[in-house]
C-alpha positions as CSV (number, residue, x, y, z in Angstrom):
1,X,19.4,9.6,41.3
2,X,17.2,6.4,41.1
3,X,15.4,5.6,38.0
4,X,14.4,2.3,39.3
5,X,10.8,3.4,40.3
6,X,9.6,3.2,36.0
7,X,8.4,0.4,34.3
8,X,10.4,-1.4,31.9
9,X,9.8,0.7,28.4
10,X,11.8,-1.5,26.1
11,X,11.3,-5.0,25.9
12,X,14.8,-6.4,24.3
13,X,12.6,-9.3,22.6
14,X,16.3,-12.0,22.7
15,X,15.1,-14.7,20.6
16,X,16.5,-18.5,21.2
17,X,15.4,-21.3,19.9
18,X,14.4,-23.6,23.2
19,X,11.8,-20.7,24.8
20,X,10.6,-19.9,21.3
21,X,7.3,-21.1,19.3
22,X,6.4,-19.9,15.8
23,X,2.7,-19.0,15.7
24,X,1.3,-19.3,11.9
25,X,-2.2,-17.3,11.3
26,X,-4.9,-18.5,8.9
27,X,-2.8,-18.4,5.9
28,X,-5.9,-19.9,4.0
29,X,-6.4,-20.3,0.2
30,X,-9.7,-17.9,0.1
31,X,-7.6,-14.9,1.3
32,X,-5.4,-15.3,-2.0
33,X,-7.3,-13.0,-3.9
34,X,-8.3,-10.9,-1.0
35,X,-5.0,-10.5,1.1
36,X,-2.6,-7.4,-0.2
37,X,1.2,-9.4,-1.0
38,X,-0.5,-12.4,-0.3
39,X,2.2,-14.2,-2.7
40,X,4.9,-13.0,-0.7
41,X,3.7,-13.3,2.9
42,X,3.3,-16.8,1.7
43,X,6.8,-17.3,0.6
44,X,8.0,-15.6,3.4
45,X,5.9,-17.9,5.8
46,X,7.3,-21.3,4.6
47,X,11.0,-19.7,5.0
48,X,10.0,-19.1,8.3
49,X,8.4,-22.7,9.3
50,X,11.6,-24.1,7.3
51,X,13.8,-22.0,9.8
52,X,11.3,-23.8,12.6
53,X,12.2,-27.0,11.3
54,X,15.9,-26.7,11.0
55,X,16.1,-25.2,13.7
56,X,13.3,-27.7,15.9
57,X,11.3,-24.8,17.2
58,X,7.6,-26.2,17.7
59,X,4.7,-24.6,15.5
60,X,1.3,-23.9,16.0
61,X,-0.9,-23.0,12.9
62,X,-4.7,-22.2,13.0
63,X,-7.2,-22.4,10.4
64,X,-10.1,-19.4,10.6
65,X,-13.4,-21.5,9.8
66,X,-11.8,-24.0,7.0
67,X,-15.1,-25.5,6.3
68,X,-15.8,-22.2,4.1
69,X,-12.5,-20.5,4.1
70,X,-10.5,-23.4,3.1
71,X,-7.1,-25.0,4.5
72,X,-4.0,-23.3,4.6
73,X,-2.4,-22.5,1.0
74,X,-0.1,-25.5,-0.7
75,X,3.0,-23.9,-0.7
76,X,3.2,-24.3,2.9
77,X,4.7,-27.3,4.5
78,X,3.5,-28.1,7.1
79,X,5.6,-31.2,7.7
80,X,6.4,-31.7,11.3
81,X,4.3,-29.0,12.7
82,X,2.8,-29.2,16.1
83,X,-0.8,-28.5,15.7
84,X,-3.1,-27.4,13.1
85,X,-6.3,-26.3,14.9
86,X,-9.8,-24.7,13.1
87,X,-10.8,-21.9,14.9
88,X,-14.0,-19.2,14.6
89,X,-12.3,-17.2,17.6
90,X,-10.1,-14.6,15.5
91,X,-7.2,-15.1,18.3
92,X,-5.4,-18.3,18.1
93,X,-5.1,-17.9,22.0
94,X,-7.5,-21.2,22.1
95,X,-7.1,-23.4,24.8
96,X,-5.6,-26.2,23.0
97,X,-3.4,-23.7,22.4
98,X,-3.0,-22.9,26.3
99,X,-2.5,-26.4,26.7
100,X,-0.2,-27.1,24.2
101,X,2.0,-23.8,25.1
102,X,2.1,-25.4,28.8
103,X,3.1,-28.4,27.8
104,X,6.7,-26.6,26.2
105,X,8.9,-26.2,28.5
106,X,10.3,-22.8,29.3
107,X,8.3,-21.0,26.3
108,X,9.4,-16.9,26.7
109,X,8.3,-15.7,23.1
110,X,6.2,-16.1,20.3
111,X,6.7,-15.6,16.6
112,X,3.7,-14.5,15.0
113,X,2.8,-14.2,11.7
114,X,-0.2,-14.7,9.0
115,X,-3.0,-12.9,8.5
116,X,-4.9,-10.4,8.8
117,X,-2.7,-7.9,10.9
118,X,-5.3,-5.9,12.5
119,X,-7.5,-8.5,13.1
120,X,-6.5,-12.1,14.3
121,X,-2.8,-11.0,14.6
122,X,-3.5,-8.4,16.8
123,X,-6.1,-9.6,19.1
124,X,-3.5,-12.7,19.6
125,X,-0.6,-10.7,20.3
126,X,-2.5,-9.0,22.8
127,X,-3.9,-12.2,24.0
128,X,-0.5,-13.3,24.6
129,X,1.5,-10.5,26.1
130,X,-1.5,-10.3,28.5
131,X,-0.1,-13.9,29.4
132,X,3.4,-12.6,29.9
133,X,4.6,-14.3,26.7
134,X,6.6,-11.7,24.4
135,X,5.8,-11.4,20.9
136,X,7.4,-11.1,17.6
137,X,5.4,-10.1,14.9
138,X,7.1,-10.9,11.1
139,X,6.0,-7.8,9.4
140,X,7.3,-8.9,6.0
141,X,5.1,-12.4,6.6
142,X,1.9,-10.4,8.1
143,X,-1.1,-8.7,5.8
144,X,-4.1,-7.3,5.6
145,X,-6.6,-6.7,3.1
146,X,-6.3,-2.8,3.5
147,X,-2.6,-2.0,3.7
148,X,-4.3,1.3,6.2
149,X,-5.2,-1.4,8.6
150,X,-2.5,-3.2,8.2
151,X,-0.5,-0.4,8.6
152,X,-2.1,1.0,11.9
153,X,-2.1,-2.0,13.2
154,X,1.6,-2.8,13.1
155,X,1.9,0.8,14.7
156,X,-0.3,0.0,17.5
157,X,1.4,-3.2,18.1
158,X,4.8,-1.6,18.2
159,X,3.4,0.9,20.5
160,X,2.3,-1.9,23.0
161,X,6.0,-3.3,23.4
162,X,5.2,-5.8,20.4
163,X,8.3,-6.1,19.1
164,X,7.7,-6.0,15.0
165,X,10.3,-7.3,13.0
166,X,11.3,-9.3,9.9
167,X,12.0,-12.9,9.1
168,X,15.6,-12.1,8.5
169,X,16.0,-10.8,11.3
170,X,14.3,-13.4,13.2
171,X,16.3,-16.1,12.1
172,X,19.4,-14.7,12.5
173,X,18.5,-13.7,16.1
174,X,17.6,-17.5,16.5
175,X,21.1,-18.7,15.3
176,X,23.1,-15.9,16.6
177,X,26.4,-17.2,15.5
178,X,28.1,-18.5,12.6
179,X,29.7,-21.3,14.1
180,X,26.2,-22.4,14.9
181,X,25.6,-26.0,13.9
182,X,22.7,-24.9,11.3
183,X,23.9,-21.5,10.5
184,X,24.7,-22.8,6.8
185,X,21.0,-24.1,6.5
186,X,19.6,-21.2,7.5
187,X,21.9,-18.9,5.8
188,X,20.7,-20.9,2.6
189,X,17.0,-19.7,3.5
190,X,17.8,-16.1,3.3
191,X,20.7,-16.2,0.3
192,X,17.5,-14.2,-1.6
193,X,16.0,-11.3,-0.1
194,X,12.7,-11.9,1.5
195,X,9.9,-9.9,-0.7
196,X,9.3,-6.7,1.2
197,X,5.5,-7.3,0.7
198,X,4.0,-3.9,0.7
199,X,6.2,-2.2,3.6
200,X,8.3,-0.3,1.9
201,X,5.7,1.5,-0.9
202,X,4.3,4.8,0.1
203,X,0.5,4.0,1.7
């Protein structure tokens, strides 16, 4: 019996480096106070664009209305990143964006992360599986203020074929061996255990 006649329910999300771009989300300095684990979606972000760096995967960061939000937080480097855009739209599907995706060849999947998870990371994970582009959301780099939103929002996601992960994961998906070239440097990255930020406490 044939089952070929159902859609694909499980997306297998294969991560490698040359079809991947690492999408960072308004990680602003006004959210510090507001944002729940803002601290360590923040550390867990720059461990992420370090894995982009080492690794050469291209990064595109927006800024949600910097003139009264301010620009993303010190701590991360953005050294080497591909754009930095302001936005008012909450996705970061812009069309600089568009054009700057098009311009990468073979791009299969986005790595998403930032904030806030029911708001700008959602409508832009949407935005971009509606595209045909598969998404990665870093649930241990991703926040809300309401951890309820935050919460739902990663279910919803999930539910969509989103495929929600963490940054461990992620990186080690990217090198997938350990005679990789960089697997030392990124090993390095995760020697410590990325904060869990919130996921793991009862909401």
């Amino acid at each position: 019996m044939s089952f070929s006649f159902f859609p694909q329910l499980t997306t297998l999300g294969n991560l490698t480096p040359s079809s991947t771009v690492f999408f960072c989300c308004d990680m602003q300095e006004r959210f510090r106070p507001a944002i729940k684990y803002f601290g360590d979606i923040i550390s867990v972000g720059q461990r992420l664009l370090q894995g982009a760096r080492i690794l050469g995967i291209p990064v595109i960061v927006t800024e949600q209305y910097p003139k009264g939000l301010g620009s993303t937080v010190q701590e991360i480097d953005l050294t080497g990143v591909k754009l930095v855009l302001p936005k008012t739209k909450f996705s970061m599907v812009l069309p600089e964006v568009e054009a700057a995706l098009a311009e990468i060849p073979g791009v299969r999947s986005v790595v998403l992360f930032g904030v806030e998870t029911h708001v700008c990371i959602q409508q832009t994970a949407l935005e971009l599986v509606g595209r045909g582009i598969e998404v990665h959301i870093v649930a241990d780099a991703t926040s809300s203020r309401s951890m309820m939103d935050r919460m739902f929002a990663l279910e919803r996601l999930a539910r969509t074929g989103i495929i929600v992960t963490t940054s461990e994961a992620v990186l080690l998906q990217l090198v997938a061996d350990k005679d990789h070239p960089k697997f030392k440097e990124v090993q390095n990255l995760i020697k410590a255990s990325a904060p869990e930020s919130g996921l793991l406490s009862k909401v």
